[in-house]
Each structure stands twice: as C-alpha cells, then as structure tokens.
C-alpha positions as CSV (number, residue, x, y, z in Angstrom):
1,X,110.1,119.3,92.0
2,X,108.7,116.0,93.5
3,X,111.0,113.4,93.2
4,X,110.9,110.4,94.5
5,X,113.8,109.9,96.9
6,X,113.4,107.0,100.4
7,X,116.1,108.8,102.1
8,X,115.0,111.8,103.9
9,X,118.9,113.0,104.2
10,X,119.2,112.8,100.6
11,X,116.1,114.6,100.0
12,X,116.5,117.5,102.6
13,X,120.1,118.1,100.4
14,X,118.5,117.8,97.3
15,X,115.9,120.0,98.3
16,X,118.3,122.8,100.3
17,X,120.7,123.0,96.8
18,X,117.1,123.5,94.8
19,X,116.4,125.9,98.1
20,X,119.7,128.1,96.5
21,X,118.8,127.9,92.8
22,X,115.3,129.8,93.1
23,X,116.1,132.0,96.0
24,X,114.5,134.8,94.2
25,X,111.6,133.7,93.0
26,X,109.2,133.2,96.3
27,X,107.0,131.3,94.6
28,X,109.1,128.4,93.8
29,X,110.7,129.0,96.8
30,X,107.4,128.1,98.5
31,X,106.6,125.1,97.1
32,X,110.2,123.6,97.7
33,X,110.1,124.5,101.8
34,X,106.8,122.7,101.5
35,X,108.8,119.8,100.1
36,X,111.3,120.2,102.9
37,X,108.6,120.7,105.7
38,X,106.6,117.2,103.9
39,X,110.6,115.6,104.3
40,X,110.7,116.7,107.8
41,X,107.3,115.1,108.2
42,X,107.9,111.9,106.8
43,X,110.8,111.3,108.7
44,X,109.1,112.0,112.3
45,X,110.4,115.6,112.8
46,X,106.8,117.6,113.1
47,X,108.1,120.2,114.6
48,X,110.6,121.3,112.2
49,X,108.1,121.1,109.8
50,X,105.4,123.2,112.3
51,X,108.1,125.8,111.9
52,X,108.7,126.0,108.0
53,X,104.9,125.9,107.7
54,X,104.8,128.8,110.3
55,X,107.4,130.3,108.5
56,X,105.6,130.0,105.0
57,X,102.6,131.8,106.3
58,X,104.6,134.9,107.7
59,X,105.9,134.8,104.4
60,X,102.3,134.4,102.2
61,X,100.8,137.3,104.8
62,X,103.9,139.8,104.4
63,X,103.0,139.6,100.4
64,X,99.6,140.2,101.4
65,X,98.2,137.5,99.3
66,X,95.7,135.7,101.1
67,X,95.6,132.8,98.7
68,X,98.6,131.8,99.6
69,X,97.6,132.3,103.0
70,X,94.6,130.2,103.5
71,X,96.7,127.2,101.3
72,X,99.5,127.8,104.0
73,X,97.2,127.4,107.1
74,X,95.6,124.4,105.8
75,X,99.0,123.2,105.5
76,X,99.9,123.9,108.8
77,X,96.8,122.3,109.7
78,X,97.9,119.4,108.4
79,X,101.1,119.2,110.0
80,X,99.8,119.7,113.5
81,X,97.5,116.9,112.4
82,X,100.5,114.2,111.9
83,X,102.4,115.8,114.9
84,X,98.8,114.8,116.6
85,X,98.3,118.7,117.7
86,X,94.4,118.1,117.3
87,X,93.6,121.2,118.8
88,X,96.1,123.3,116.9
89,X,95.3,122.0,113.8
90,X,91.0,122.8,114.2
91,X,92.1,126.0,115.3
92,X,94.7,126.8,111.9
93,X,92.0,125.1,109.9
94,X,89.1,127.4,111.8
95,X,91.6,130.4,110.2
96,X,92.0,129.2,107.4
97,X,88.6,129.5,106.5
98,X,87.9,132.6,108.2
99,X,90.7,134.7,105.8
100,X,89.3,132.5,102.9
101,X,85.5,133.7,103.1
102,X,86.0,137.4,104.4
103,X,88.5,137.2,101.0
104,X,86.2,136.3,98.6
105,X,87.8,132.7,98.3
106,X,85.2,130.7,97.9
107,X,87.1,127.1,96.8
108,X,89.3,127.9,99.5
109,X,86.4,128.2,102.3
110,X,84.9,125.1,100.7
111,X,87.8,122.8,101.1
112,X,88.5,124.2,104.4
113,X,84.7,123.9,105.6
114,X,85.3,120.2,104.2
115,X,88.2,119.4,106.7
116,X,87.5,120.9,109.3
117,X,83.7,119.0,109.0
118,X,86.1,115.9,108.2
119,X,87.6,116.2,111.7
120,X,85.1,117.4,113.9
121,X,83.5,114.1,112.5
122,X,86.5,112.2,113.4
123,X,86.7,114.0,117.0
124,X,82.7,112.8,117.6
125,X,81.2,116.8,117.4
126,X,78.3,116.3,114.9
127,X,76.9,119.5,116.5
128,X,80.4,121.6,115.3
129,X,80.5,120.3,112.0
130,X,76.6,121.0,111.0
131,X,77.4,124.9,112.8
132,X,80.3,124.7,110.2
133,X,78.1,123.6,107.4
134,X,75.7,126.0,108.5
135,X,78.1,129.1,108.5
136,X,79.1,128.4,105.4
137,X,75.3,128.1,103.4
138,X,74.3,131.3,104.8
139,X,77.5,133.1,103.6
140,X,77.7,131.1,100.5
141,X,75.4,133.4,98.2
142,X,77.6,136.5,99.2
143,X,80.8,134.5,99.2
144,X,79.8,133.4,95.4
145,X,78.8,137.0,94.2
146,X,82.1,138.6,95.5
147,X,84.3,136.0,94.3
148,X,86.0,137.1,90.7
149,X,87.7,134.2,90.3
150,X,84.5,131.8,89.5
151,X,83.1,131.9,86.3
152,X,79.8,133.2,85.0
C-alpha cells in the first residue's frame, strides 16, 4: 500500500478508492486509515489524524484484540506527538503499555517502555523513566512466562 505520492490530495484519493476496495476485510482496512491518518499528518492536519487513530482503536478494542490495540495507542501516541499534545501522547503511550503487559505482550510492553523512557528523557524526568524501567524488570519474568507468542 505505501506509495510514494508528494501530494497529499492525491494521496488521500488514492487512499479513500483503496479505502472502498477492502471495505471488508478490517485488517487491510486498518493499515490504509493509518495511511490516511500519516497523509493527514504530513500535511499539518493532526487532528484529523487524532481522530482516525481514535477511531482505529475503537475499532481494534470492539474485535477485542489487544494487539492491535496496544499498536493503535502507540500510534496515537505518536500523532499527539507531531500535533505537540505532550501530555496526551505520555498518557496513550502510559496505556499502551499497560494493555500490553496485563495481555501477555511482552514485545509490545518493550517498545512501549522504550518510548515512553525516550520521552520522559526528552521532557527532563530521569526519575519517570527509571520508575518505567523499573516496572517493567519486576514484571518482566511473569510477562515472559505468560507470553505464548515467544519462543522456547
């Protein structure tokens, strides 16, 4: 689905007709909103993009499937990040790895321990990000043993 296309109009028309073509399969359907939301991004409309995010994640936690979930918030996460919604964005990311380590999901609570360490560094709260760090080693052993998705 990525092409490469500088103008955002094109690309939001390109995407919508795509939008039509796989609106039965949800997956697919997914990854081309996120398309649209990164178009809406790119061309300085966050909160457009806030929405389809938001909208996404209504979407991933009416399936029930908390992977999709957890990859949605730290979407949105990002978003509120280039819309320079700091406090948003720790929060979504904060949830993110919350669903992600009370799920078993323990990639998922690693990448999201990783940013959200990444921008309580960036915000100057060394003290936030080693409580992060330190959540996530003492839950880590437990994480690891229920997570049926690593290998042996």
């Amino acid at each position: 689905m990525s092409r490469n296309l500088n103008n955002n109009e094109a690309a939001l028309d390109f995407y919508n007709k795509a939008l039509e073509e796989v609106k039965d399969q949800p997956e697919a359907s997914w990854v081309i909103q996120q398309e649209i939301a990164d178009t809406y991004l790119a061309s300085n409309q966050p909160d457009k993009a806030i929405e389809i995010n938001k909208g996404l994640l209504v979407e991933a936690r009416k399936e029930n499937n908390t992977a999709a979930e957890v990859k949605q918030l730290q979407n949105l996460s990002a978003t509120y990040l280039e819309a320079n919604q700091q406090k948003e964005a720790l929060n979504v990311l904060q949830e993110a790895y919350n669903v992600a380590v009370n799920n078993g999901q323990t990639l998922n609570a690693k990448s999201s321990v990783e940013s959200l360490v990444e921008q309580y560094k960036k915000t100057k709260q060394p003290q936030k990000a080693l409580e992060v760090y330190a959540d996530f080693m003492n839950r880590l052993e437990n994480l690891v043993k229920g997570d049926s998705t690593l290998i042996d």
